[in-house]
PDB file with one MODEL, atoms N, CA, C and O in Angstrom:
MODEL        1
ATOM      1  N   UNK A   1       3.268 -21.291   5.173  1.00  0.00           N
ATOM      2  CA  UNK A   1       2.277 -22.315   4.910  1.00  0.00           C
ATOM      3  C   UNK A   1       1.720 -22.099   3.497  1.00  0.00           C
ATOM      4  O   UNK A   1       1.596 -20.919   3.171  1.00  0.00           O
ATOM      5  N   UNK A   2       1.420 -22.879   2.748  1.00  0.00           N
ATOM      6  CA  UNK A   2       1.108 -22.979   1.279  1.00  0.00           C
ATOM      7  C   UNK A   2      -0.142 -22.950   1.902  1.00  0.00           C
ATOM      8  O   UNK A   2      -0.538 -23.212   3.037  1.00  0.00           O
ATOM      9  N   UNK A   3      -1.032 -22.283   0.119  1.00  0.00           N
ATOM     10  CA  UNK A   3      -2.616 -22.308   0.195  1.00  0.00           C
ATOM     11  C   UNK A   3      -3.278 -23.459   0.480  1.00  0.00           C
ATOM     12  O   UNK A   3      -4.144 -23.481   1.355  1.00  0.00           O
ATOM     13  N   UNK A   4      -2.734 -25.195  -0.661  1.00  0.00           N
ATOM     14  CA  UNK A   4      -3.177 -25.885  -0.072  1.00  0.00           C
ATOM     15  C   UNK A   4      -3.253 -26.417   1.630  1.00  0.00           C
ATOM     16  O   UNK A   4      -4.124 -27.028   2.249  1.00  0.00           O
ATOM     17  N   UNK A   5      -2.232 -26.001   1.936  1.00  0.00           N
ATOM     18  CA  UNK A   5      -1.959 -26.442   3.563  1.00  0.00           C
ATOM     19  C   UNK A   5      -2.682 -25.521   4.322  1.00  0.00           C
ATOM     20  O   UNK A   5      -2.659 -25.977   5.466  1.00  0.00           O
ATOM     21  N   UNK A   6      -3.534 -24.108   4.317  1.00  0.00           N
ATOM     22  CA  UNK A   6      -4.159 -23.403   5.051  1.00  0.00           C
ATOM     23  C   UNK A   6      -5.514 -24.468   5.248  1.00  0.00           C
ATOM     24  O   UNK A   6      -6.033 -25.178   4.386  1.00  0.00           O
ATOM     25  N   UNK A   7      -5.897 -24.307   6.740  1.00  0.00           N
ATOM     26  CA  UNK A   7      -7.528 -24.471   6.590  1.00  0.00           C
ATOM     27  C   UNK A   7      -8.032 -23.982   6.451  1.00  0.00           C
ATOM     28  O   UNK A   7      -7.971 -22.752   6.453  1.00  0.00           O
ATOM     29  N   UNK A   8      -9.242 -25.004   6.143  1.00  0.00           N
ATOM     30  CA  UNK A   8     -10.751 -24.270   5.790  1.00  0.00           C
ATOM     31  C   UNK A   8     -11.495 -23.466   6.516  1.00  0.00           C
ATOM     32  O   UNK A   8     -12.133 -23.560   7.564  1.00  0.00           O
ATOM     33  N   UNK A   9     -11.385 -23.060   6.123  1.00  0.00           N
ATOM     34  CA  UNK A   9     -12.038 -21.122   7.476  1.00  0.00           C
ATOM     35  C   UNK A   9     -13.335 -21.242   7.110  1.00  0.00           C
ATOM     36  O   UNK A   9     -14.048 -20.658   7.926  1.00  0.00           O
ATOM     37  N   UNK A  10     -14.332 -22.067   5.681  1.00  0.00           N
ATOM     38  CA  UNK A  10     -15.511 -21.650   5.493  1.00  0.00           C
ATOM     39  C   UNK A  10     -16.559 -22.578   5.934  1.00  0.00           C
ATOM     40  O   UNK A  10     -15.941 -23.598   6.236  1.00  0.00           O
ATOM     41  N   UNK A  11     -17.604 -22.745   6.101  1.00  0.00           N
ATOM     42  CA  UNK A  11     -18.132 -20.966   6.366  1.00  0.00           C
ATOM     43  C   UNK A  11     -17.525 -20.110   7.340  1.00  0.00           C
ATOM     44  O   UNK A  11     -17.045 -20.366   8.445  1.00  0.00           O
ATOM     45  N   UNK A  12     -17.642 -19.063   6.717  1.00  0.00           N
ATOM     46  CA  UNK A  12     -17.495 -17.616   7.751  1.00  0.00           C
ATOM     47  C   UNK A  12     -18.313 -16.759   7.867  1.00  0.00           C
ATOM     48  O   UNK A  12     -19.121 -16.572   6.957  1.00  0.00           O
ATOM     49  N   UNK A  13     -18.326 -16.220   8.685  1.00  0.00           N
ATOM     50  CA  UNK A  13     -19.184 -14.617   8.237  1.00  0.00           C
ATOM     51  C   UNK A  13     -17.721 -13.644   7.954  1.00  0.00           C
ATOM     52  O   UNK A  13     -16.581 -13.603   8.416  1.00  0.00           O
ATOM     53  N   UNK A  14     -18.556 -12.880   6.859  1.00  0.00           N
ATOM     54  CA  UNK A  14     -18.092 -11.904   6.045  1.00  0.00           C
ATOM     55  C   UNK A  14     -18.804 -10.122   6.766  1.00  0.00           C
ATOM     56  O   UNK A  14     -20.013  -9.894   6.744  1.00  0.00           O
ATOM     57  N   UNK A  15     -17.792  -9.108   7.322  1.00  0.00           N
ATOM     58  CA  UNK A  15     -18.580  -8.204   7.664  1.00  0.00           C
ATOM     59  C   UNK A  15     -18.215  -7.147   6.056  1.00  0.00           C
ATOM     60  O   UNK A  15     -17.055  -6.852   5.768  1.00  0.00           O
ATOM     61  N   UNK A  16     -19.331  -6.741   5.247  1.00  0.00           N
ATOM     62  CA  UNK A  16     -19.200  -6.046   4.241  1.00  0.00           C
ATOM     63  C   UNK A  16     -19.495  -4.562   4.457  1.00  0.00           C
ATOM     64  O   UNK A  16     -20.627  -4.411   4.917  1.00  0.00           O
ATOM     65  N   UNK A  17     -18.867  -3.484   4.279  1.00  0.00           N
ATOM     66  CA  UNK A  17     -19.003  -2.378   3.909  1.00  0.00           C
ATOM     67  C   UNK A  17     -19.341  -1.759   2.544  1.00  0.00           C
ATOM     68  O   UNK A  17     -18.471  -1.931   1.690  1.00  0.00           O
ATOM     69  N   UNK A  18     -20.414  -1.085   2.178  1.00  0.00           N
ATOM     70  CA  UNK A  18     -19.934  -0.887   1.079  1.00  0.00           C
ATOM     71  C   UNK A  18     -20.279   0.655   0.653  1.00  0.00           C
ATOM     72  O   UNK A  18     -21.385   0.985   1.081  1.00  0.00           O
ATOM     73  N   UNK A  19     -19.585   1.719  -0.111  1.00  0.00           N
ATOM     74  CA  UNK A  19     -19.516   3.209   0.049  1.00  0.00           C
ATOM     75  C   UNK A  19     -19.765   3.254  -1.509  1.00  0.00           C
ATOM     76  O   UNK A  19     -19.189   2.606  -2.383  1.00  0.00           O
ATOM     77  N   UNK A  20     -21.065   4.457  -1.662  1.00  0.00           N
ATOM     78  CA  UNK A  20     -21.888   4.629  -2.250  1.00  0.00           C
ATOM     79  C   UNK A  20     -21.766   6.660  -2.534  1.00  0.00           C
ATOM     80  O   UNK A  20     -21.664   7.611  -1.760  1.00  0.00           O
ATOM     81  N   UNK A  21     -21.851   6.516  -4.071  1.00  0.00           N
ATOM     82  CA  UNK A  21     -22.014   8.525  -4.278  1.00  0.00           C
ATOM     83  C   UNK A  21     -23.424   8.600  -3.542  1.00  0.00           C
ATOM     84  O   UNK A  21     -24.211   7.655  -3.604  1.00  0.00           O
ATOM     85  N   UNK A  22     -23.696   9.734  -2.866  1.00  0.00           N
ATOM     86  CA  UNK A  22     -24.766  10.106  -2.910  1.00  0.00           C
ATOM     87  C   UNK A  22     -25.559  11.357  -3.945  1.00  0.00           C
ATOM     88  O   UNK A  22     -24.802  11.745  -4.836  1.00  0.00           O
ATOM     89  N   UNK A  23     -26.391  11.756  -3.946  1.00  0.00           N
ATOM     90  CA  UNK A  23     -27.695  10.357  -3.330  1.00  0.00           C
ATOM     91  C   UNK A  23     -27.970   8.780  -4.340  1.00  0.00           C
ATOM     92  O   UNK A  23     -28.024   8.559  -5.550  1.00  0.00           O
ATOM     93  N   UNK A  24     -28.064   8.128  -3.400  1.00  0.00           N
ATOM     94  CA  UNK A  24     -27.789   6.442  -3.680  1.00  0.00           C
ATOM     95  C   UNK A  24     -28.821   5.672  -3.503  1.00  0.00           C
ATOM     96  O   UNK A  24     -29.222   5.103  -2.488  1.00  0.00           O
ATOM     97  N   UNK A  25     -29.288   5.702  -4.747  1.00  0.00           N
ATOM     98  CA  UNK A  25     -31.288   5.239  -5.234  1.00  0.00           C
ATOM     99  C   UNK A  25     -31.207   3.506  -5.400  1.00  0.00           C
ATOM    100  O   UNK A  25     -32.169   2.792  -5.682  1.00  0.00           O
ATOM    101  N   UNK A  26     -29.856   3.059  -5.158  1.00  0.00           N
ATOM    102  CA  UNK A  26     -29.838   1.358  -5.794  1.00  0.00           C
ATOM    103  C   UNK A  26     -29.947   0.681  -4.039  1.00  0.00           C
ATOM    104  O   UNK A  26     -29.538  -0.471  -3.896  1.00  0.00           O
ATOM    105  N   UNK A  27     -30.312   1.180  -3.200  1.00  0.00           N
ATOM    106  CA  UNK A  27     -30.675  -0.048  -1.773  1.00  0.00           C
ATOM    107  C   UNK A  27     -31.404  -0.807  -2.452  1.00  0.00           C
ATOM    108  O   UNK A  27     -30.535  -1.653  -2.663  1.00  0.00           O
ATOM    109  N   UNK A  28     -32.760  -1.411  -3.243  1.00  0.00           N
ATOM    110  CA  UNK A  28     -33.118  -2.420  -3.053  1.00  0.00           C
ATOM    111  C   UNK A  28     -32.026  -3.534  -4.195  1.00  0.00           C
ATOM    112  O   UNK A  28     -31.949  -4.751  -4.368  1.00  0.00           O
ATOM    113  N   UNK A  29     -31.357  -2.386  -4.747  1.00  0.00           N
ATOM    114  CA  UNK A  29     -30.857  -3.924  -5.394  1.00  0.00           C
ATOM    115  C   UNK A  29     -29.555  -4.328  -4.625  1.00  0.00           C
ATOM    116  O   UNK A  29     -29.023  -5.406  -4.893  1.00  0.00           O
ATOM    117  N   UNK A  30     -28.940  -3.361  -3.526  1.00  0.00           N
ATOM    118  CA  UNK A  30     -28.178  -4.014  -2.519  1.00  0.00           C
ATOM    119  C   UNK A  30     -28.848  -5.819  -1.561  1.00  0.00           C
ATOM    120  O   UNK A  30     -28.283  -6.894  -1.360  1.00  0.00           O
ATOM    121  N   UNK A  31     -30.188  -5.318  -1.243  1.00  0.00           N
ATOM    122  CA  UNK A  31     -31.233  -6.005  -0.622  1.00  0.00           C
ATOM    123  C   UNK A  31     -30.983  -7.198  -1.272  1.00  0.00           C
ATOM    124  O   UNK A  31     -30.350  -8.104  -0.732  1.00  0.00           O
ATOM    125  N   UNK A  32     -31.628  -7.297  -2.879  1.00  0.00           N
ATOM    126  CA  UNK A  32     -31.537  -8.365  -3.981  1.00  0.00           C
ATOM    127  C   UNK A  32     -30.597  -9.098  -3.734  1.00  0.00           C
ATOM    128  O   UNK A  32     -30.925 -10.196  -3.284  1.00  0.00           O
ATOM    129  N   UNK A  33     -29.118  -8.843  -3.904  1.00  0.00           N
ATOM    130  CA  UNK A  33     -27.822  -9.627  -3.765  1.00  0.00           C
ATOM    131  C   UNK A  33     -27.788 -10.280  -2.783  1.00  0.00           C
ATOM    132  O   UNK A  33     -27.537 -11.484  -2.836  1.00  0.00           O
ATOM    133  N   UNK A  34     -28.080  -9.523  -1.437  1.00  0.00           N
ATOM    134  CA  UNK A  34     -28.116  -9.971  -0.119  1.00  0.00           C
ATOM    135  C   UNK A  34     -29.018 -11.311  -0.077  1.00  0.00           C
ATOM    136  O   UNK A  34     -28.673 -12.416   0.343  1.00  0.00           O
ATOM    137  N   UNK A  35     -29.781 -11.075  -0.411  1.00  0.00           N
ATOM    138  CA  UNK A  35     -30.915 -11.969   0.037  1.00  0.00           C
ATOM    139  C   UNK A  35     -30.629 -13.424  -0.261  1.00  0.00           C
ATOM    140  O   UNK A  35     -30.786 -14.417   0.449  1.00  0.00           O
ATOM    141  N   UNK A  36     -30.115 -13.280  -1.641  1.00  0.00           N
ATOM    142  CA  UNK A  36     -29.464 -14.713  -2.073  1.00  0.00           C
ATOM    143  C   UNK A  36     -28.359 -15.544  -0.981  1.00  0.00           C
ATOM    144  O   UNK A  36     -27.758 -16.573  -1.292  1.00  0.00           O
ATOM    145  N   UNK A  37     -28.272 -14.986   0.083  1.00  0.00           N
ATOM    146  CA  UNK A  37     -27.167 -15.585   0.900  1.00  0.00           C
ATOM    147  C   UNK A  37     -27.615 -15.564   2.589  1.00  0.00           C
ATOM    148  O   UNK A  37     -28.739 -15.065   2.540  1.00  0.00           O
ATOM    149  N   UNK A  38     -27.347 -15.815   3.878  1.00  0.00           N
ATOM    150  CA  UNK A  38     -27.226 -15.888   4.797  1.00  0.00           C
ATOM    151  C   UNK A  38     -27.093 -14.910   5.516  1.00  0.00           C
ATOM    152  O   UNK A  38     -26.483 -15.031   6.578  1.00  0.00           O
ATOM    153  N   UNK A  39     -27.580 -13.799   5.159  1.00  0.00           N
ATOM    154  CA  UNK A  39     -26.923 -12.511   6.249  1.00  0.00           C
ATOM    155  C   UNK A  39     -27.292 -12.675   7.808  1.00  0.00           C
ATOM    156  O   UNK A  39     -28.342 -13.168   8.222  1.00  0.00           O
ATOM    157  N   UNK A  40     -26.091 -12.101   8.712  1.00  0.00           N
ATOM    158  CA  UNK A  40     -26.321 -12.525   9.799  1.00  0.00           C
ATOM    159  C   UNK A  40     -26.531 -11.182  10.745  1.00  0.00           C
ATOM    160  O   UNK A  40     -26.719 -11.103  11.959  1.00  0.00           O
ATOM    161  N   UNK A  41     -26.461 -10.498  10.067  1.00  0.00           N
ATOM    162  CA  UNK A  41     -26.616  -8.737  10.683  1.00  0.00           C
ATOM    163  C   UNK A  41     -27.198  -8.423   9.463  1.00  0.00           C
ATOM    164  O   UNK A  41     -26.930  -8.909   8.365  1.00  0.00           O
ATOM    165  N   UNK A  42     -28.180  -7.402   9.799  1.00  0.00           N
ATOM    166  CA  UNK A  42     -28.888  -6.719   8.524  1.00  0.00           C
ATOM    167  C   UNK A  42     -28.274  -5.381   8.104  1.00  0.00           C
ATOM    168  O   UNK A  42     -27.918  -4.477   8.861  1.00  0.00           O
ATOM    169  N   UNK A  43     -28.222  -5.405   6.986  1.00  0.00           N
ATOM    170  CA  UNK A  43     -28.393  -4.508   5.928  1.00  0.00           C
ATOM    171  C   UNK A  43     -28.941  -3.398   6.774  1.00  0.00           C
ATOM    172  O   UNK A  43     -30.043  -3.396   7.323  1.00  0.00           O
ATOM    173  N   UNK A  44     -27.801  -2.218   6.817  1.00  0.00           N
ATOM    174  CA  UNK A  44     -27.835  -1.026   7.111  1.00  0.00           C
ATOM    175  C   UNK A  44     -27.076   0.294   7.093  1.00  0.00           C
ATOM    176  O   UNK A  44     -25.866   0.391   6.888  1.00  0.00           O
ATOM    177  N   UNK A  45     -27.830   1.200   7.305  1.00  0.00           N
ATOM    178  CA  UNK A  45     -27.101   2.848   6.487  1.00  0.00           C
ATOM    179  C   UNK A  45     -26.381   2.748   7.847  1.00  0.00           C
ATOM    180  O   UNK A  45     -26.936   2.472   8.911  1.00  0.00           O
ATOM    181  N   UNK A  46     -24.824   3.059   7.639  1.00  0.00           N
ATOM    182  CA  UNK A  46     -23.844   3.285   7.991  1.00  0.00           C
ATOM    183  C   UNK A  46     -23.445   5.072   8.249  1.00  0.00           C
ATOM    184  O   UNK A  46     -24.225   5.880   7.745  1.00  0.00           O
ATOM    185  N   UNK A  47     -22.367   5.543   8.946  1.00  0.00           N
ATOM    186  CA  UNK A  47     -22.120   7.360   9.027  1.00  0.00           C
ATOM    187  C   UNK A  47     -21.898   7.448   7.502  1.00  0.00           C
ATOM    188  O   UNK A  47     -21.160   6.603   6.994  1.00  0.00           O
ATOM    189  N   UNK A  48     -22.503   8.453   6.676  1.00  0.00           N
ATOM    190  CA  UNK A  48     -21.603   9.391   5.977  1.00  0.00           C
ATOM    191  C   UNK A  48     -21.056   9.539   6.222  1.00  0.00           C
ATOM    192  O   UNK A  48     -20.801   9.425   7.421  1.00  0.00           O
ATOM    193  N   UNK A  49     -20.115  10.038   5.191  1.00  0.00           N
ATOM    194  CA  UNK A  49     -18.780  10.753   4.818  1.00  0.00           C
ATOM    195  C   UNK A  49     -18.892  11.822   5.352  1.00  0.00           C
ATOM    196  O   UNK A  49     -20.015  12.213   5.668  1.00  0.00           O
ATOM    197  N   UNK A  50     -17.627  12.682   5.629  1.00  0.00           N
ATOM    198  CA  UNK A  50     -17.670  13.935   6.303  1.00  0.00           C
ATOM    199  C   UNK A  50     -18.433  15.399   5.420  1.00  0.00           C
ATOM    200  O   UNK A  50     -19.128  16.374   5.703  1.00  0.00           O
ATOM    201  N   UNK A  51     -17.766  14.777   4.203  1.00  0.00           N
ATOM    202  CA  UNK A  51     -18.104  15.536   3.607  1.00  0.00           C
ATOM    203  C   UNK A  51     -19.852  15.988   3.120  1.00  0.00           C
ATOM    204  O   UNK A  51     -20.582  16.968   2.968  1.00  0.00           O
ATOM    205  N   UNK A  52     -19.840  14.438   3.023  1.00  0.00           N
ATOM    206  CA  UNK A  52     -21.648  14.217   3.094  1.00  0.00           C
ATOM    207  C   UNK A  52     -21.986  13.740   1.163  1.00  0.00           C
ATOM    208  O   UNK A  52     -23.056  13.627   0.565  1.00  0.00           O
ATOM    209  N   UNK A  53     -20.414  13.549   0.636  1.00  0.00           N
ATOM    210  CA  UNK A  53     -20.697  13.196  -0.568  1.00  0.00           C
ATOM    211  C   UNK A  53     -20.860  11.763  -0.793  1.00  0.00           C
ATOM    212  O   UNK A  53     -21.308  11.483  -1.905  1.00  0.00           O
ATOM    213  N   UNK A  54     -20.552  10.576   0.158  1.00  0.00           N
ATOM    214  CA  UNK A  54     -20.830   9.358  -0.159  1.00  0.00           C
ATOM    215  C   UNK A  54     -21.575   8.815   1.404  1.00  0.00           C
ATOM    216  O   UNK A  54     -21.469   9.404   2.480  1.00  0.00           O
ATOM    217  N   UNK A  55     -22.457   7.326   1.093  1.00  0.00           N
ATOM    218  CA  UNK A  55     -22.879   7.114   1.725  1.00  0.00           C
ATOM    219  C   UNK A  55     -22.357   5.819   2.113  1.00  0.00           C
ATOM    220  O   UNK A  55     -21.448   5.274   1.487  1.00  0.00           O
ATOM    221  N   UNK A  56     -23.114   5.137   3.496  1.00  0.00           N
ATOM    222  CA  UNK A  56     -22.391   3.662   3.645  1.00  0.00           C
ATOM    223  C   UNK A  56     -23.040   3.157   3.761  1.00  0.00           C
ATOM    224  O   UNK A  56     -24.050   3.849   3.887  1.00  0.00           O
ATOM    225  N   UNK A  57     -23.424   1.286   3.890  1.00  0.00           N
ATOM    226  CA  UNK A  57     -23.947   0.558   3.895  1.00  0.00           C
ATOM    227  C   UNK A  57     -23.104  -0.640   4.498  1.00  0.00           C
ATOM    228  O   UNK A  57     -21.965  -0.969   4.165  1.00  0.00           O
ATOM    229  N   UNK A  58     -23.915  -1.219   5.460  1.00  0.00           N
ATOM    230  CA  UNK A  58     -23.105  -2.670   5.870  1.00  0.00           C
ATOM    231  C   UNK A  58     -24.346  -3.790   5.792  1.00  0.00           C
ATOM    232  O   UNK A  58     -25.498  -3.659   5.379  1.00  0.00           O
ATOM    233  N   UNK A  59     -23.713  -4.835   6.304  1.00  0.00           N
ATOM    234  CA  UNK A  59     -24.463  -6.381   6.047  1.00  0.00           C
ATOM    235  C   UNK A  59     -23.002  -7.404   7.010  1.00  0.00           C
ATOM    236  O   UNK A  59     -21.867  -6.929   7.041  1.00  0.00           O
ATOM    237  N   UNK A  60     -23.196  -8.208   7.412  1.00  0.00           N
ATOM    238  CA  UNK A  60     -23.011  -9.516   7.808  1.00  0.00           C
ATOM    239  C   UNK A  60     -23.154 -10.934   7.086  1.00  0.00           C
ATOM    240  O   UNK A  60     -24.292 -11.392   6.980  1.00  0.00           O
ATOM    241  N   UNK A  61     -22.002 -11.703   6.550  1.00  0.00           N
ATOM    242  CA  UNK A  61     -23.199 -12.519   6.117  1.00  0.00           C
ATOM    243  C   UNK A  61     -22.017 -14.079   5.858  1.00  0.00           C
ATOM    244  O   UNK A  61     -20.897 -14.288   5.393  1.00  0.00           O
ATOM    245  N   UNK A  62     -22.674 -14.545   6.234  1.00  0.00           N
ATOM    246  CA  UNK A  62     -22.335 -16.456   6.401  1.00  0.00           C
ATOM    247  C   UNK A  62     -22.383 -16.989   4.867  1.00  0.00           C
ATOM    248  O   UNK A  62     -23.419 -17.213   4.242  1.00  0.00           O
ATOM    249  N   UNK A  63     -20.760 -17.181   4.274  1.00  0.00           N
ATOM    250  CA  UNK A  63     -20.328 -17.786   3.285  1.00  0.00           C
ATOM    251  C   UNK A  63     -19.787 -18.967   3.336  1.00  0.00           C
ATOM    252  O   UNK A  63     -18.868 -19.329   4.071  1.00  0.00           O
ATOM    253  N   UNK A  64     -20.646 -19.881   2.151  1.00  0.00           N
ATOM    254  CA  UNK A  64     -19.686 -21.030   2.452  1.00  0.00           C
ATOM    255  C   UNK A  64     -18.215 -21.204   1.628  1.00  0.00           C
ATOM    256  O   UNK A  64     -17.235 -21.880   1.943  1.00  0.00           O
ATOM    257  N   UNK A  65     -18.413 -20.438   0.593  1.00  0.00           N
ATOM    258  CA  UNK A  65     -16.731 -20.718  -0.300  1.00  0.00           C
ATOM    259  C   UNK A  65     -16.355 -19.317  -0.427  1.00  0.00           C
ATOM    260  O   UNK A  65     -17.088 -18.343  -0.250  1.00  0.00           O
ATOM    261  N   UNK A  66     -14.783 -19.336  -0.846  1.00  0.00           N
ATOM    262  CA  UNK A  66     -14.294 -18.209  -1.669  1.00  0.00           C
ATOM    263  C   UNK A  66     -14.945 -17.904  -2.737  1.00  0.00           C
ATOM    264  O   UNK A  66     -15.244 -16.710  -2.735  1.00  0.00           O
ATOM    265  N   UNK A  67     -15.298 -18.469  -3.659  1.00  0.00           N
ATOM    266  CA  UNK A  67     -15.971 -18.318  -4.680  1.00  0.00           C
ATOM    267  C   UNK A  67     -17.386 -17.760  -4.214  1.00  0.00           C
ATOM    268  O   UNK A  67     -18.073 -17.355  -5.152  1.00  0.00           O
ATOM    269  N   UNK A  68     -18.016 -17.650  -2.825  1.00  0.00           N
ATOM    270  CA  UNK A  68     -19.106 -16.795  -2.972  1.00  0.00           C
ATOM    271  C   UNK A  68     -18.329 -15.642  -2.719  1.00  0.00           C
ATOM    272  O   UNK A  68     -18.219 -14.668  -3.464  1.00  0.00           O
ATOM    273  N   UNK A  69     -17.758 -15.829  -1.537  1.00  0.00           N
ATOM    274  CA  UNK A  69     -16.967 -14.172  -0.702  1.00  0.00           C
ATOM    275  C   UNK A  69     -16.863 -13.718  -2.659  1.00  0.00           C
ATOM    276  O   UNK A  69     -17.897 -13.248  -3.133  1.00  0.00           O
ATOM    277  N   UNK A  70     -16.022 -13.839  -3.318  1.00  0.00           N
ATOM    278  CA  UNK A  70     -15.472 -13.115  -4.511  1.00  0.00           C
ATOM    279  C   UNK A  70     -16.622 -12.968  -5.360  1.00  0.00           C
ATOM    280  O   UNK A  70     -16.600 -11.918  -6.003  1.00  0.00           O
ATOM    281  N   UNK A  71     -17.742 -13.793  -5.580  1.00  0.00           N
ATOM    282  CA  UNK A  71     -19.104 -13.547  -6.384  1.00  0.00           C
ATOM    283  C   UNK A  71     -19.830 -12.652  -5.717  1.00  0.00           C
ATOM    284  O   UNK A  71     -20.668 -12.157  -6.470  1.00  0.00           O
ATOM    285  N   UNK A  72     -19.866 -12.323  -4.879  1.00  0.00           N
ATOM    286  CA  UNK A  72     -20.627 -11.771  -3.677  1.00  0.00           C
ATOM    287  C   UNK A  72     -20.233 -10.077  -3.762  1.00  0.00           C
ATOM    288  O   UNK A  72     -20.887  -9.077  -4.059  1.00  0.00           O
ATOM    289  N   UNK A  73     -19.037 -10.281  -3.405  1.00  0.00           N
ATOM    290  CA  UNK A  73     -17.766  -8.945  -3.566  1.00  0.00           C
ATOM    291  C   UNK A  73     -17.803  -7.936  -4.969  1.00  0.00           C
ATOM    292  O   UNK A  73     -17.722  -6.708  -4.946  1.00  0.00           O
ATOM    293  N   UNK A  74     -17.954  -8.840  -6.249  1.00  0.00           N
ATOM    294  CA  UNK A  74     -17.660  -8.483  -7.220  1.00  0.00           C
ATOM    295  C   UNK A  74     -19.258  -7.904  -7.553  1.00  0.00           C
ATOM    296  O   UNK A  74     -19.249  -6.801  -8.099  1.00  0.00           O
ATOM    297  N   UNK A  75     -20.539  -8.458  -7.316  1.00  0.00           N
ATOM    298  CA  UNK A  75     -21.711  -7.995  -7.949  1.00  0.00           C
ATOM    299  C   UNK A  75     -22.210  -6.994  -7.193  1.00  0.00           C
ATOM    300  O   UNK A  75     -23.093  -6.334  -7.740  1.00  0.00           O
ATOM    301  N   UNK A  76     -21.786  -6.571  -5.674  1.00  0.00           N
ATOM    302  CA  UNK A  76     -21.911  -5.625  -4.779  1.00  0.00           C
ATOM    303  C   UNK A  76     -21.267  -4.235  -5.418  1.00  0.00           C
ATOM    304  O   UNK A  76     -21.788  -3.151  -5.155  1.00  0.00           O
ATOM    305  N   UNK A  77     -20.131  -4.335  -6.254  1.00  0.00           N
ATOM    306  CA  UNK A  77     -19.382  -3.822  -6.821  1.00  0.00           C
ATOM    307  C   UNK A  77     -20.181  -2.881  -8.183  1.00  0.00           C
ATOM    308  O   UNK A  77     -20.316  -1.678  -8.409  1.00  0.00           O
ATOM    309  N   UNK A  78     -20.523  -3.930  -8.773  1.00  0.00           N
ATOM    310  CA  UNK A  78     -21.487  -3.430  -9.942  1.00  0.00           C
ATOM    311  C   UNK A  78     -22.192  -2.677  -9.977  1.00  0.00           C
ATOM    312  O   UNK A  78     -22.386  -1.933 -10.939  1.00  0.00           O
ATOM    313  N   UNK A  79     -22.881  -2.664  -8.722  1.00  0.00           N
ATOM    314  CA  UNK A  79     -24.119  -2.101  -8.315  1.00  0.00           C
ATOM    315  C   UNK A  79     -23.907  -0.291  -9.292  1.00  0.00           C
ATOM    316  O   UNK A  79     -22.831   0.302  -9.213  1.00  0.00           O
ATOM    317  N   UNK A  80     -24.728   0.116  -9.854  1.00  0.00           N
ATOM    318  CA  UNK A  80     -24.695   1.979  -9.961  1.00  0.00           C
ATOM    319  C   UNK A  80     -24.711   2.413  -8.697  1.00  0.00           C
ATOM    320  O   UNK A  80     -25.447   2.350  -7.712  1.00  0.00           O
ATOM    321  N   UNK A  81     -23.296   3.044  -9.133  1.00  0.00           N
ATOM    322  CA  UNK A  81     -23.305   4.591  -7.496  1.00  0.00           C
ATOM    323  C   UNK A  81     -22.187   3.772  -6.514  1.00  0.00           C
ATOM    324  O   UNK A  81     -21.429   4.383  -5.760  1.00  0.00           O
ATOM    325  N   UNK A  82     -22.200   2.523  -6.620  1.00  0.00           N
ATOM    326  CA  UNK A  82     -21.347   2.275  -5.834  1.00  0.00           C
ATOM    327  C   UNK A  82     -19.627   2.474  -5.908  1.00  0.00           C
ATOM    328  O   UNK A  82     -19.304   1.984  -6.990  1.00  0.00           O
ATOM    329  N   UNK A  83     -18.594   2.907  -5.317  1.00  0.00           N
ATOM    330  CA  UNK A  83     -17.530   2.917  -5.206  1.00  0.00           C
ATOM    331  C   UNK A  83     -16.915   2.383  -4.911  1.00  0.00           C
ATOM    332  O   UNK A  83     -15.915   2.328  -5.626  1.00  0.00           O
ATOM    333  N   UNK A  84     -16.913   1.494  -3.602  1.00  0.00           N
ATOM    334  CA  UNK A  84     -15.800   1.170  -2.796  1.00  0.00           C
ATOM    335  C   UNK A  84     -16.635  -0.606  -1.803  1.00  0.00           C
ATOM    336  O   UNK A  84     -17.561  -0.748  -1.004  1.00  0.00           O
ATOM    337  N   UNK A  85     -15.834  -1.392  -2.343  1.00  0.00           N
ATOM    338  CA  UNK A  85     -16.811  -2.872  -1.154  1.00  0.00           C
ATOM    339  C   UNK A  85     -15.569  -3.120  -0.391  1.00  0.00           C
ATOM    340  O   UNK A  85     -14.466  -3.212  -0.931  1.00  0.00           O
ATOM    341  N   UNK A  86     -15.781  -3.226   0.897  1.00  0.00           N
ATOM    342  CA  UNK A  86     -14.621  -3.681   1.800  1.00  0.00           C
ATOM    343  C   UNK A  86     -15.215  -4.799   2.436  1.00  0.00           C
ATOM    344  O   UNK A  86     -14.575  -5.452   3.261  1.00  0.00           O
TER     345      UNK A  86
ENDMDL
END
């Protein structure tokens, strides 16, 4: 099936992970990003790492385009300390 021929899946909810060095002083500007959008599960500390060197963070959240999922994805990304957005 070609891209144009897929449907429209949006809105969706998006479940985000996102893995952080510790210690990881940028939560409120995780909060900030969030807020601009629909979250449908809140914003919360996730298990450490085994090691205990990174931390996690999740969120839920109701997108209406690709273009947020990827705006969304990419400034979560930015964040200082952060590593890894799934």
């Amino acid at each position: 099936m070609a891209m144009s021929d897929a449907p429209d899946i949006y809105p969706a909810v998006f479940h985000f992970s996102v893995v952080a060095e510790t210690p990881f002083a940028h939560c409120q500007r995780l909060l900030d990003l969030l807020a601009d959008h629909d979250v449908t599960a809140p914003f919360e500390a996730g298990p450490p790492s085994k090691s205990g060197r990174y931390a996690t963070f999740r969120a839920s959240v109701r997108l209406a385009s690709r273009e947020q999922l990827e705006a969304l994805t990419a400034a979560l990304g930015q964040v200082p300390g952060v590593r890894m957005v799934l």
